[in-house]
MARPA-584359 format. One line per 3 residues: number of its first residue (from 1); for each residue x, y, z of N, C-alpha, C. Coordinates in pm, whole numbers, plus 50000, padded with zeros to 5 digits. Example, Ala and Ser with C-alpha at 12.3 -4.5 7.8 and 13.67 -1.06 7.14 Angstrom:
<atoms>
1 = 51319:49431:50780:51230:49550:50780:51320:49670:50780  51285:49775:50708:51367:49894:50714:51290:50003:50787
</atoms>
This chain:
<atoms>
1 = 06024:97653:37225:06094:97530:37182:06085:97517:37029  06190:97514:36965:06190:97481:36796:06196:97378:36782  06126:97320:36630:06129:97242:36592:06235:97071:36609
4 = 06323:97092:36591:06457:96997:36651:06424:96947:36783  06361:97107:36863:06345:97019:37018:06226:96935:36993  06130:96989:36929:05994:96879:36981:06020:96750:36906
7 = 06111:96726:36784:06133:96581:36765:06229:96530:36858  06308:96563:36880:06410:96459:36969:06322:96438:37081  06242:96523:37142:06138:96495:37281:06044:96394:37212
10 = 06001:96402:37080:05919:96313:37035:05978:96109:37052  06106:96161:37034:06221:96013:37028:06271:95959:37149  06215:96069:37260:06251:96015:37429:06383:96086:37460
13 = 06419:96168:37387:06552:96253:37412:06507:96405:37465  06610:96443:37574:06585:96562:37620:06701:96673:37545  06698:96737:37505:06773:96821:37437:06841:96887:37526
16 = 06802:96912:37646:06838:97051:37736:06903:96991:37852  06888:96850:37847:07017:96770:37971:07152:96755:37850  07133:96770:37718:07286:96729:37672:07332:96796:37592
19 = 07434:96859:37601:07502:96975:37507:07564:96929:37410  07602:96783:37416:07697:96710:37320:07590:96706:37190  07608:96739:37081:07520:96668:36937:07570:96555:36923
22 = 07659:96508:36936:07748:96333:36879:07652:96280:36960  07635:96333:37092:07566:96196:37172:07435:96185:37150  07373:96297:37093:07240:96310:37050:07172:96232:36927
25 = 07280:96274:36844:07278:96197:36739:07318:96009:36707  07375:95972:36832:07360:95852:36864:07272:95775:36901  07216:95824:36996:07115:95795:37098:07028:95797:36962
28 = 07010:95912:36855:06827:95894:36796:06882:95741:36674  07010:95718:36669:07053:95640:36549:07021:95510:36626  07078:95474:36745:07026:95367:36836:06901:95336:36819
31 = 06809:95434:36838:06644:95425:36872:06616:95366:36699  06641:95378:36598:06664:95381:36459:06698:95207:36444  06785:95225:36492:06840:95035:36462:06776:94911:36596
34 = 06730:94991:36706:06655:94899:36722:06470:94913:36674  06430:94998:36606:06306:94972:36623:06296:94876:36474  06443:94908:36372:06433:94812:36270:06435:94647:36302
37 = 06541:94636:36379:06546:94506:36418:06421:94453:36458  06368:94520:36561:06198:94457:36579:06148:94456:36444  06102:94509:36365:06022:94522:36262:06143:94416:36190
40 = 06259:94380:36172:06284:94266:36130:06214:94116:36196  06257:94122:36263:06198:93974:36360:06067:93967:36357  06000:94085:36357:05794:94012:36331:05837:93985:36204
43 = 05903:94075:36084:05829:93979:35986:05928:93901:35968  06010:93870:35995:06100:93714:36041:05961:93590:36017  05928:93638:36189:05802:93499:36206:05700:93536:36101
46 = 05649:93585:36058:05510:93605:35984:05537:93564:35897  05671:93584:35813:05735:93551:35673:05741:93328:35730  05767:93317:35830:05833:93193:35865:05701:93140:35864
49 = 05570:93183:35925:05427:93104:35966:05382:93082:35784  05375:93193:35768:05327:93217:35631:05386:93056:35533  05488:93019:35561:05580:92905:35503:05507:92782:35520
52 = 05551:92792:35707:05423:92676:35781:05331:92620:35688  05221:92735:35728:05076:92671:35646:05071:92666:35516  05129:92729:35439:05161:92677:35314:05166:92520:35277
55 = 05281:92482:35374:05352:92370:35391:05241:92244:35426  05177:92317:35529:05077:92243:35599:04959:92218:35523  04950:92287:35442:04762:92256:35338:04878:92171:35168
58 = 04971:92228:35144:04999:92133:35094:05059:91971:35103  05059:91942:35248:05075:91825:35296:04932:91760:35289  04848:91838:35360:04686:91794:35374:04650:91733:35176
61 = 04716:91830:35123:04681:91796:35007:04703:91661:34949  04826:91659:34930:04884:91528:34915:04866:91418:34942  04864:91428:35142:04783:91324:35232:04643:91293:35119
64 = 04534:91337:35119:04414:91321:35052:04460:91259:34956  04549:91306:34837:04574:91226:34712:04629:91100:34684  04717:91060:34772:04781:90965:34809:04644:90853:34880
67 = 04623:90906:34959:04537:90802:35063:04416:90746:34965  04326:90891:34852:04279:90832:34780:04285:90745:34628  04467:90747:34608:04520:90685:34502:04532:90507:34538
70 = 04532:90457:34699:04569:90330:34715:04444:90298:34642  04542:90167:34596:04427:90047:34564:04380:90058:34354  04398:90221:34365:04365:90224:34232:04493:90229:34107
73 = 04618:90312:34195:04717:90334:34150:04823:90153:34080  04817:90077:34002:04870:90033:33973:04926:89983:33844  04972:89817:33785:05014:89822:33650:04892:89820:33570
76 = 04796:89758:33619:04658:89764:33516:04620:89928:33486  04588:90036:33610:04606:90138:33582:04671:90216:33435  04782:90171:33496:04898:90260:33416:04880:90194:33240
79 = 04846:90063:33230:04866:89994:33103:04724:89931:33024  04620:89996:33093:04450:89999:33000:04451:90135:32986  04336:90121:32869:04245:90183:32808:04189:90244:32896
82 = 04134:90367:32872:03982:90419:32892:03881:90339:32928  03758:90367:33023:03631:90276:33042:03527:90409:33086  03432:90297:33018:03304:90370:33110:03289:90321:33258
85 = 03347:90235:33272:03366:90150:33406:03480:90141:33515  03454:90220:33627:03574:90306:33684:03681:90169:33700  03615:90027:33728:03709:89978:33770:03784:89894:33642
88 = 03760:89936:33590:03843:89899:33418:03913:89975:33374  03887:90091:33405:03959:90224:33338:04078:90242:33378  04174:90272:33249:04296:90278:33280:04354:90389:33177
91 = 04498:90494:33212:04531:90602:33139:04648:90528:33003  04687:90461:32975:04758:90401:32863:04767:90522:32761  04614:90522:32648:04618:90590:32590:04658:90766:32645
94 = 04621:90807:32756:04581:90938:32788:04743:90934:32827  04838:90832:32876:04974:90880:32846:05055:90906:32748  05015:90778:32612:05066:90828:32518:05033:90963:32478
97 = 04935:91015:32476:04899:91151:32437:04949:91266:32488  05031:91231:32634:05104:91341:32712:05239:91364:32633  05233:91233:32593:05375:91201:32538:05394:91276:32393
100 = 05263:91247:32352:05327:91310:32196:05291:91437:32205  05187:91525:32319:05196:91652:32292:05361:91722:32338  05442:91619:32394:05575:91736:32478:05692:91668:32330
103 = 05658:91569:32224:05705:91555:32116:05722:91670:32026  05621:91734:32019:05557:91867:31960:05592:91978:32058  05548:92000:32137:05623:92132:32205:05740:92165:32242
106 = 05827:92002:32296:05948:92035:32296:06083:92141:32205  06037:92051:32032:06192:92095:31984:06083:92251:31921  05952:92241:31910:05923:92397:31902:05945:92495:31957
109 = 05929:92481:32060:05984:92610:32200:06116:92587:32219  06179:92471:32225:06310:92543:32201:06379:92633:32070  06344:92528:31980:06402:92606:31847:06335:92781:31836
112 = 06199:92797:31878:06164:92915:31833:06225:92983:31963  06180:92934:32092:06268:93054:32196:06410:93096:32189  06437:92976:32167:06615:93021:32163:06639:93047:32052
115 = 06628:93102:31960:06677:93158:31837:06580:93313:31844  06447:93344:31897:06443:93466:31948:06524:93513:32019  06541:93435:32106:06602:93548:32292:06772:93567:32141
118 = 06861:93449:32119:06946:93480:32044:06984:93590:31967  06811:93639:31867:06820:93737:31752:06832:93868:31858  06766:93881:32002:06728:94001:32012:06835:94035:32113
121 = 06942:93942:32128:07019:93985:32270:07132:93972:32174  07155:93925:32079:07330:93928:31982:07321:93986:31864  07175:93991:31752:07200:94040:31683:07127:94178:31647
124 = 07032:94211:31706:06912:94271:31707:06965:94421:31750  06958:94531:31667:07050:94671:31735:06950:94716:31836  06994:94822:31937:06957:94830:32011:06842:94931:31975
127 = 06737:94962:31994:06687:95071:31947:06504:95053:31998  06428:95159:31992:06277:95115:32051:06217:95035:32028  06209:95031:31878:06159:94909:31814:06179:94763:31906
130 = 06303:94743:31899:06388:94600:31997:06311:94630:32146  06352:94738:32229:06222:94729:32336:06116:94710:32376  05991:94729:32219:05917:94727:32182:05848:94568:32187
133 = 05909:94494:32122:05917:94370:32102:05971:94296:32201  06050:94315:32296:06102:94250:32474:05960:94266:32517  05928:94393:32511:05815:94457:32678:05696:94353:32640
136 = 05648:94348:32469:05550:94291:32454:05560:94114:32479  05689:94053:32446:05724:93907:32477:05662:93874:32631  05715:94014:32719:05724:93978:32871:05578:93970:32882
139 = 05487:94105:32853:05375:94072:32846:05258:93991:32838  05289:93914:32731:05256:93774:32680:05267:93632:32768  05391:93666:32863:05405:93561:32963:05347:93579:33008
142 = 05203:93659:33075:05099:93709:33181:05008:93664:33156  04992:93633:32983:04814:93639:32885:04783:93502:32991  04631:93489:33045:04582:93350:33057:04553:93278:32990
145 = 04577:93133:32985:04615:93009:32957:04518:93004:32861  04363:93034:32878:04269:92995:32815:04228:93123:32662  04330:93243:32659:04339:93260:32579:04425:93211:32467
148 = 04527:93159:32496:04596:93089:32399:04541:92957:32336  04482:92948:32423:04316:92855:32387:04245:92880:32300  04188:92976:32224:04079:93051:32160:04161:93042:32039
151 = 04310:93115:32039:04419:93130:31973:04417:93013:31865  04424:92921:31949:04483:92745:31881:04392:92721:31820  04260:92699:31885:04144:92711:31822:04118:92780:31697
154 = 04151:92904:31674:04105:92961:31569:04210:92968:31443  04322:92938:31485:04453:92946:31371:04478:92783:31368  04495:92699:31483:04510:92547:31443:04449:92473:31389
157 = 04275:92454:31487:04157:92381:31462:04082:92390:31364  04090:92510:31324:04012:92542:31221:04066:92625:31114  04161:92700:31095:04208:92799:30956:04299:92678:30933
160 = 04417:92621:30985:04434:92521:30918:04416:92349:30918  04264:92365:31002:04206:92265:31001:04289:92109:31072  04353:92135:31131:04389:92021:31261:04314:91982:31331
163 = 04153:92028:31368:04083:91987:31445:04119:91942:31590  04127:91860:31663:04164:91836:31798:04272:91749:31811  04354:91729:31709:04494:91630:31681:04586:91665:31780
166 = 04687:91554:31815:04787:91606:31909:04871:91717:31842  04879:91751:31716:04980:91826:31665:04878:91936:31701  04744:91950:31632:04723:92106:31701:04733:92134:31888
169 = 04698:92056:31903:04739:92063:32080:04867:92124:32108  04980:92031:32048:05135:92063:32083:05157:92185:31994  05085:92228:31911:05116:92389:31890:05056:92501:31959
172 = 04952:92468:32047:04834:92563:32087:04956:92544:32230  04959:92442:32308:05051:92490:32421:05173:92522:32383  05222:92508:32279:05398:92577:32254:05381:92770:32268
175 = 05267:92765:32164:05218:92912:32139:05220:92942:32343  05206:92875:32420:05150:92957:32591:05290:92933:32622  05357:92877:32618:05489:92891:32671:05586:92952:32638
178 = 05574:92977:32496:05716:93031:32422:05736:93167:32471  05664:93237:32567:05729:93380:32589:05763:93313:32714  05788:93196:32805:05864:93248:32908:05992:93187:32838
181 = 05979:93115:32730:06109:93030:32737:06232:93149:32651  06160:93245:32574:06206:93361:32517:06321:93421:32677  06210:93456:32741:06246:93548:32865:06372:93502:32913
184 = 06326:93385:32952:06481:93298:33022:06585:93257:32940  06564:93287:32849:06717:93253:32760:06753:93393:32698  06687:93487:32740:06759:93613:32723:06820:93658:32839
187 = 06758:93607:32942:06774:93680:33115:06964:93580:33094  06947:93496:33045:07094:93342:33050:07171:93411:32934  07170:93462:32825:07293:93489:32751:07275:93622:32762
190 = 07225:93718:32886:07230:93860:32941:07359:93822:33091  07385:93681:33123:07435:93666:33231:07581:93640:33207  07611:93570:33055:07713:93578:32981:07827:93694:33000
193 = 07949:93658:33056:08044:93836:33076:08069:93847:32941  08052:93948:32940:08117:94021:32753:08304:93966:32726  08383:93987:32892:08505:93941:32825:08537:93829:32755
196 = 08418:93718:32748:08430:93615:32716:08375:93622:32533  08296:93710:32512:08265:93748:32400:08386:93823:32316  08447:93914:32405:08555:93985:32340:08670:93914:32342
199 = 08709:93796:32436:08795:93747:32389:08787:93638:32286  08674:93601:32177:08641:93553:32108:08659:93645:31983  08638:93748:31981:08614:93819:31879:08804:93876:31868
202 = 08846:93864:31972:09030:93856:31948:09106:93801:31893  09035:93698:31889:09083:93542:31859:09042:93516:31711  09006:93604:31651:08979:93610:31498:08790:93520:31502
205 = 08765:93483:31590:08624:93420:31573:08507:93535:31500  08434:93440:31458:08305:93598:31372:08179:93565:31447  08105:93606:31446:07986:93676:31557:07935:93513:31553
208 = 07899:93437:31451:07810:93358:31506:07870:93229:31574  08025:93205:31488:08137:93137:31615:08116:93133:31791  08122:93281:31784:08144:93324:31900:08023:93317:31990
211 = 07913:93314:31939:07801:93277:31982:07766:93132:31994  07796:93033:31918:07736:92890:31904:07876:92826:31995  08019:92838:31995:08106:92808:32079:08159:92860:32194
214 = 08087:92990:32214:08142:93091:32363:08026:93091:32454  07908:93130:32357:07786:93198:32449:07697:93108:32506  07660:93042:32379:07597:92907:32413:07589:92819:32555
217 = 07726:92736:32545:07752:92645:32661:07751:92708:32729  07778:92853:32788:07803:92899:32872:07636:92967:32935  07578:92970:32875:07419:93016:32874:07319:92919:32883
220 = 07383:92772:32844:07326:92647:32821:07221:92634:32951  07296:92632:33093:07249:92596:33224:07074:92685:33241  07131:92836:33264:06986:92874:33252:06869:92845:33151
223 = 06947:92840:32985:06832:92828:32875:06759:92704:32936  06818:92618:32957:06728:92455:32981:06677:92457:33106  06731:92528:33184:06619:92569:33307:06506:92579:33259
226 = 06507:92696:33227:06378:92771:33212:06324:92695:33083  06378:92603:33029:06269:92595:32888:06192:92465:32979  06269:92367:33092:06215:92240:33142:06091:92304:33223
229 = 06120:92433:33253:06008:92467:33380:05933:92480:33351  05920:92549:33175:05803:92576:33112:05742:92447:33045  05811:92343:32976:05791:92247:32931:05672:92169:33078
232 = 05711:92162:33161:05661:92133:33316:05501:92229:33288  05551:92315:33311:05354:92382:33285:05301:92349:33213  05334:92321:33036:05272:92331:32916:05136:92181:32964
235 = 05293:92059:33012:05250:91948:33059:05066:91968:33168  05073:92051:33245:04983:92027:33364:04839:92116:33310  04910:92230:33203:04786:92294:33134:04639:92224:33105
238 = 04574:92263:33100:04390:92199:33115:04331:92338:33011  04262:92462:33059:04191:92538:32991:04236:92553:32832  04372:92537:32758:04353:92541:32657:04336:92405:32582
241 = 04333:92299:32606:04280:92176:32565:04142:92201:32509  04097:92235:32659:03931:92196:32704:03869:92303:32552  03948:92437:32528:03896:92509:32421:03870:92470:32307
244 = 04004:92358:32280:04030:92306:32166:03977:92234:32123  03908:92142:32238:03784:92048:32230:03903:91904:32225  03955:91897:32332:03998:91749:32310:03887:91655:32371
247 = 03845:91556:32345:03785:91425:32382:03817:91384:32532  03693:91385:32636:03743:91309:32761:03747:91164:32727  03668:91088:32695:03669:90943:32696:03740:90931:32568
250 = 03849:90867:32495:03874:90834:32423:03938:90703:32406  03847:90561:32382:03913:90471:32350:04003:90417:32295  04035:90475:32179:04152:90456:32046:04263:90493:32127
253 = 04392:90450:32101:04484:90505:32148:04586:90595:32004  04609:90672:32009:04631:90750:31906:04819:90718:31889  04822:90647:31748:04905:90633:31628:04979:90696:31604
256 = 04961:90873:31601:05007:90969:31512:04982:91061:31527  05033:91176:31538:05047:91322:31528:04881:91366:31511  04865:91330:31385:04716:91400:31337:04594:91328:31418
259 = 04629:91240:31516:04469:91159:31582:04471:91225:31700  04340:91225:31680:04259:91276:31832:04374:91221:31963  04323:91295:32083:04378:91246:32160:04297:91302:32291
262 = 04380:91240:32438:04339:91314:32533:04513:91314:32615  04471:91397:32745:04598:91412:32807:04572:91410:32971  04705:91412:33027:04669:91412:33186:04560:91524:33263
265 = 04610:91620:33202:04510:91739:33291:04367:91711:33261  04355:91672:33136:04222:91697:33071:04142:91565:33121  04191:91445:33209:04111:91326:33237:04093:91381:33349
268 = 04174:91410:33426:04204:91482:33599:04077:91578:33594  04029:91640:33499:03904:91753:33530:03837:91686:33481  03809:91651:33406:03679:91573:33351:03610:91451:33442
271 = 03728:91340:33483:03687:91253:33580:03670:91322:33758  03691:91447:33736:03627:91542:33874:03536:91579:33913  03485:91591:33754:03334:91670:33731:03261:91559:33743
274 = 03271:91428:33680:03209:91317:33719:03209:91241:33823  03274:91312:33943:03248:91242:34082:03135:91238:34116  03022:91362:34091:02871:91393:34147:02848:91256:34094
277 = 02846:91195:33962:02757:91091:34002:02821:90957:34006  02937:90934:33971:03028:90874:34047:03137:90841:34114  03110:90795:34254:03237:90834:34316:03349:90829:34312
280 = 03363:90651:34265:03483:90599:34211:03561:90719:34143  03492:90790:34058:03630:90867:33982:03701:90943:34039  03662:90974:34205:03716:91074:34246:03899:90959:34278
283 = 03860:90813:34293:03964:90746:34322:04082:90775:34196  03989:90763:34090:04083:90777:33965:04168:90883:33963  04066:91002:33958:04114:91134:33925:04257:91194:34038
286 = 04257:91092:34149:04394:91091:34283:04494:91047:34201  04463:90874:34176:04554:90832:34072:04659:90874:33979  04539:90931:33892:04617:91014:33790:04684:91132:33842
289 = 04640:91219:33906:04755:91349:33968:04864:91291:34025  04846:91188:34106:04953:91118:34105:05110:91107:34058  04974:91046:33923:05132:91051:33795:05163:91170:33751
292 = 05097:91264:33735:05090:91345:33674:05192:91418:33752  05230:91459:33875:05296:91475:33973:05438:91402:33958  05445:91312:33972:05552:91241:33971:05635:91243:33832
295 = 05532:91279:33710:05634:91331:33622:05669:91503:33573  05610:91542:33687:05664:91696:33704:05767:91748:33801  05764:91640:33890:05904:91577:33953:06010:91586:33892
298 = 06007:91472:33802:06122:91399:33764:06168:91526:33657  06070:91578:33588:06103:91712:33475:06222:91830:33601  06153:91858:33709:06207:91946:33735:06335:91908:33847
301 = 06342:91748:33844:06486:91739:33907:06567:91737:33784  06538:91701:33654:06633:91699:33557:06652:91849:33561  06602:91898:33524:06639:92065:33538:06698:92089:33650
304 = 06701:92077:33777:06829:92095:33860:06978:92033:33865  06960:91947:33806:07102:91819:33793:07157:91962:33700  07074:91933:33573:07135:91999:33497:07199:92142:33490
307 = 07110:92226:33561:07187:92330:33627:07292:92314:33692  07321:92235:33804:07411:92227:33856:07545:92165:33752  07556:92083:33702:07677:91982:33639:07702:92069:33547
310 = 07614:92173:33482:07723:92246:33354:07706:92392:33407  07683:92445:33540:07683:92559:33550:07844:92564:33585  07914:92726:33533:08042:92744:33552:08043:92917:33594
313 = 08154:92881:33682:08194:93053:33756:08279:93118:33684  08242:93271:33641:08340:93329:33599:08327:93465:33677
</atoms>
């Protein structure tokens, strides 16, 4: 028996009841498409359970946060000060401070991402060097959080002496985000059809025309995706704060760019660590994720509206 015979006997086929090859070769193509289909459908369900419990521990989650936010979650909450006294304590200041670090990171990461992804996808020739500088951007989107921490620290806090101000903050998280916001606004004016470029450049338009009135709007939908999603992380970040040395308790509510500050993530761990010796904060620390939640929400439904209402088919 050769080879040919002992696989088809291996596949449940007898070689020596059928002279036809078409039918042979059916029969092993059959055996072929159904053993895929099975191996589709388990991981069908496994892929589907896998969803489930996902679903299910982040409900449990929530449940817990919620159940332990009643009672604490309200306007006194939201509109005091800081306390040493859980039931006084309120995030006021620790919002303004969310607020002025995304003051600062905002028009930075955009202005610096989108005028990278811009230089290296319209004007930038093609060559290793230019690869060189992509592979390492992408790279950079990987670094952990708490090195860009060390980073801020050593070029913000101290070489040019910002110390723990919201402005060095809102540069130390711009610095952790700006390679994804690079990424996604190159991946968005890479999605751009060229006929739309060339029929610009027909039309007597000159490169940067054709870019600020063709490419742009038309690239607009993804760039602000991806810069809100990242803007959304910069927001929930904790390890590079904590490097930077922002202040957990901070009474003052900060004025200005250059004053101390604190922020959502950074009360959320701090008032965690202080559950061991009191409990109450664990009520707080619900509270605040809370909000903290609810305005990572609202960030990332604006980023879907917005996708949707100016995205266009070509």
């Amino acid at each position: 028996m050769d080879i040919r015979s002992e696989i088809l006997n291996d596949k449940g086929i007898n070689p020596m009841k059928s002279n036809n090859p078409t039918q042979v070769k059916v029969e092993i193509n059959r055996q072929r498409i159904n053993r895929r289909v099975l191996i589709n459908e388990i991981l069908k369900k496994v892929f589907f359970a896998s969803t489930l419990f996902a679903l299910a521990v982040l409900s449990v989650l929530l449940y817990r946060i919620i159940a332990q936010s009643i009672g604490w979650l309200d306007w006194h909450f939201l509109t005091s000060k800081l306390s040493i006294f859980p039931e006084k304590a309120g995030i006021y200041g620790v919002i303004i401070g969310s607020v002025g670090l995304m003051v600062v990171v905002i028009p930075v990461t955009l202005i610096l991402g989108v005028s990278t992804a811009i230089y290296l996808e319209e004007y930038a020739s093609k060559s290793r060097f230019q690869n060189l500088i992509k592979v390492n951007i992408s790279n950079l989107a990987s670094v952990p959080s708490v090195i860009f921490g060390l980073l801020g620290l050593a070029l913000f806090g101290r070489f040019l002496n910002l110390g723990s101000s919201i402005l060095a903050g809102g540069l130390t998280l711009s610095l952790l985000v700006l390679p994804i916001v690079v990424v996604s606004s190159q991946e968005a004016l890479k999605a751009v059809p060229n006929f739309l470029r060339e029929a610009s450049y027909a039309m007597g338009a000159g490169k940067w025309t054709t870019i600020r009135k063709v490419v742009l709007p038309v690239a607009i939908p993804g760039i602000l995706t991806g810069a809100i999603l990242s803007i959304s992380r910069a927001i929930g970040e904790t390890a590079p704060l904590v490097v930077l040395g922002i202040p957990a308790l901070l009474l003052k509510v900060p004025t200005s760019l250059m004053d101390d500050f604190t922020a959502l993530p950074i009360q959320i761990y701090y008032w965690t660590l202080d559950t061991v010796l009191t409990p109450e904060y664990a009520n707080l620390a619900a509270a605040t994720i809370v909000v903290l939640l609810i305005t990572l929400f609202l960030m990332n439904s604006i980023a879907i509206v917005i996708r949707n209402k100016t995205q266009k088919t070509y």
